[in-house]
C-alpha positions, 0 to 999 in steps of 0.5 A: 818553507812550503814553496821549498817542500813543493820545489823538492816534491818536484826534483823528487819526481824528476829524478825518476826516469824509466830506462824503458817500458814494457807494454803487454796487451792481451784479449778481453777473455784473457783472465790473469790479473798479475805478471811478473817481470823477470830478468836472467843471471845465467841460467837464473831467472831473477824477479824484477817487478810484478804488475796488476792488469789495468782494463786490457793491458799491463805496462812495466817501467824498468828503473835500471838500465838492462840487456839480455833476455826477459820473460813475463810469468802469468802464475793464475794460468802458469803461462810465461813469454819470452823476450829481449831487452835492447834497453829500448821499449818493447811491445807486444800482444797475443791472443789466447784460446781457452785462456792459453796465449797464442799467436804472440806479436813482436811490435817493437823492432828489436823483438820482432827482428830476434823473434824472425831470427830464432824461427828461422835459426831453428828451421835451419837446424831442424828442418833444413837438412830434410829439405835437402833430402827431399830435394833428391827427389824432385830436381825440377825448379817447377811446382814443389822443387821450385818451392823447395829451392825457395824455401833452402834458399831463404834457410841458407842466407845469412842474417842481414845487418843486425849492427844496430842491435848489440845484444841480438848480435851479440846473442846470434853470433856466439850461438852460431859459432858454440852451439849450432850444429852444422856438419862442415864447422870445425869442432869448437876448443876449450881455448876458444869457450874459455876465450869467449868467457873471460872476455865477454861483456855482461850479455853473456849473463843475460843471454842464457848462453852461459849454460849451454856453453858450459855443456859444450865445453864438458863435451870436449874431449874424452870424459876421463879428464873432465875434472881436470878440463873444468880445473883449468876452466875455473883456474882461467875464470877467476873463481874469486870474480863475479863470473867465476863464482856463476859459473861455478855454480852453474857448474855444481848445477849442471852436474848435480842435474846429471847425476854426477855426484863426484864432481858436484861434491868436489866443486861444492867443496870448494865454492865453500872454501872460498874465502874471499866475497862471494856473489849472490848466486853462488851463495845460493847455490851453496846455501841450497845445497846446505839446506838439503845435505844429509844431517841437515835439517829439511826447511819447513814447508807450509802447505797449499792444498794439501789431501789426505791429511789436516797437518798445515805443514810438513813439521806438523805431519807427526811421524817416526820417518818422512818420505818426501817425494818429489814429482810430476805427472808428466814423468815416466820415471815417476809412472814407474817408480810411484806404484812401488811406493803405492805397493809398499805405503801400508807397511810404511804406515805400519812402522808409524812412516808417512809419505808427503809428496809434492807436484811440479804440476801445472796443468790442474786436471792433470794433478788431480787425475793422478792424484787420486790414486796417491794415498798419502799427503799430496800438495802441489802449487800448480806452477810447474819448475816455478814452484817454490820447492823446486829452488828451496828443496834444490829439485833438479829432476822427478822423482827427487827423494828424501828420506825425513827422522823424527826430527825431520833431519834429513837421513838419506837421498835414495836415487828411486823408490827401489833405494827408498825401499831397501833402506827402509828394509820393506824388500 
């Protein structure tokens, strides 16, 4: 019997076998002990994995085989890299000045030829058409009309033979043919984006493509039959198919990010009268959504480090009406809209209100500059868009509002701090 148990033992770890390995190798100075693995679903990053530093270096062995984009998140210092996959090793390392990465190197082949490609893909789009207006002005092939010509030259060639490299293909040529912008190409189809969709392989969901392409195709044609354009979309999808249930959620996403409620209703609606098995993203889209509908009841959220109060979440905070706000230091519209809220934060208290406002943050002495200034409750995660309320609370822009009941029942979503005012009658 024990030789069986140890025969066993022995097939067990046979049976494993990473499809490749990521190794990260970062400075001495550099503080962060975890990351976090993640892959992509459209616009989504999925959590893969998560590793703790050994001496100066991490190494992830991805179990399943994977195709598409990676980036690796630091969350001590909110710091992310991005990445690909060509289901081969990768590696590379960075430096880091003051504990921020720097100067990323791309060892493995596949990173190091993609990361060439996108530098040159975006001088090409940025810096290219200036260099030909410059040009004007210095017709010699000496001195800097010689580097000139040099420099519009290398721009201007096409990318060599990447064949050995399906997604690097894959990922170049859709994003030169849908998104590049050029002058002389010929203006891209509904048929064609529908065509590339329906028949692409599942790259299209690890190449964050998926997004952009989708804008793209709202942005065909005149804005008045847009409902109809995204019928005959969802109509050629398949709604009832994995990639028709992305891409309509990306769809509610996109338009619920651009404020057009209309269509974000109409779509919603019928993503929940779907009867068939619906994937996991866009039962978290609906469930988002659900989570944050007026007459829904707001998810509770434990505080972090929360000021100006000693409540530990936000059931806690005892009050007749919650005004949750969301926001960042780095966003005008927040600058603009806070002090009206600042200004009228006395009379909230007077009629036993209270505010809780949440961050999206990532620099500390950014967060704690501003928040000096805010007299209500404030917490932050200092994660940025990684914060976790962004994805329950289904924040899209700053400043996002709710307007909370006793019973911390959601009853109104104001637009601005203006709409939060009026409905509270403080005008």
């Amino acid at each position: 019997m024990k030789k069986i148990a140890l025969f066993a033992t022995v097939l067990l770890v046979n049976s494993y076998h990473a499809q490749f390995k990521i190794k990260i190798d970062a400075p001495a100075s550099f503080t962060p002990k975890e990351v976090y693995l993640y892959t992509l679903n459209g616009s989504k990053d999925v959590l893969n994995s998560k590793e703790m530093k050994k001496g100066n270096s991490w190494q992830f062995d991805v179990a399943k085989p994977y195709t598409g984009m990676l980036k690796l998140y630091f969350p001590e210092v909110n710091a992310s890299i991005n990445f690909i996959s060509e289901n081969k090793d990768v590696q590379l390392k960075f430096d880091t000045d003051k504990n921020k990465i720097v100067n990323i190197d791309y060892l493995d082949e596949a990173n190091f030829t993609m990361n060439q490609i996108q530098d040159i893909q975006q001088k090409k789009e940025v810096i290219l058409p200036a260099l030909y207006q410059i040009k004007e002005y210095y017709k010699g092939t000496a001195g800097f009309g010689g580097a000139l010509d040099t420099e519009i030259s290398r721009l201007s060639k096409p990318i060599g033979d990447i064949s050995k490299f399906p997604f690097i293909k894959f990922y170049n040529s859709n994003y030169s043919k849908f998104l590049e912008k050029s002058a002389d190409k010929p203006a891209i189809t509904h048929t064609e984006i529908i065509d590339f969709l329906n028949k692409s392989t599942d790259m299209l969901e690890t190449s964050s493509l998926l997004r952009p392409v989708l804008v793209s195709y709202l942005n065909v044609g005149p804005s008045t039959s847009l409902s109809a354009d995204v019928d005959k979309l969802l109509a050629a999808v398949n709604v009832e198919t994995p990639r028709g249930q992305t891409i309509l959620s990306e769809l509610i996403e996109i338009f619920d990010t651009y404020g057009m409620q209309e269509l974000k209703d109409k779509y919603l609606a019928e993503a929940k009268s779907l009867k068939c098995t619906i994937n996991d993203r866009l039962s978290k889209t609906i469930a988002t959504n659900l989570n944050t509908e007026i007459g829904a009841v707001f998810p509770n959220y434990v505080f972090n480090k929360a000021t100006n109060t000693t409540a530990k979440s936000i059931y806690d905070v005892k009050a007749d009406k919650k005004i949750i706000i969301f926001w960042a230091s780095t966003c005008s519209h927040c600058e603009t809209d806070l002090p009206k809220i600042i200004e009228k934060y006395s009379s909230i208290k007077a009629m036993k209100g209270e505010v809780i406002a949440f961050s999206l943050d990532s620099d500390k002495a950014a967060y704690d500059n501003k928040v000096k200034m805010l007299p209500w409750i404030n917490d932050t995660e200092l994660k940025g868009w990684y914060s976790s309320f962004s994805e329950t609370y289904n924040v899209r822009a700053t400043p996002t509002y709710f307007v909370l009941d006793s019973n911390n029942k959601i009853i109104a979503k104001p637009d601005h701090a203006a709409d939060v005012i009026s409905y509270l009658k403080l005008n």
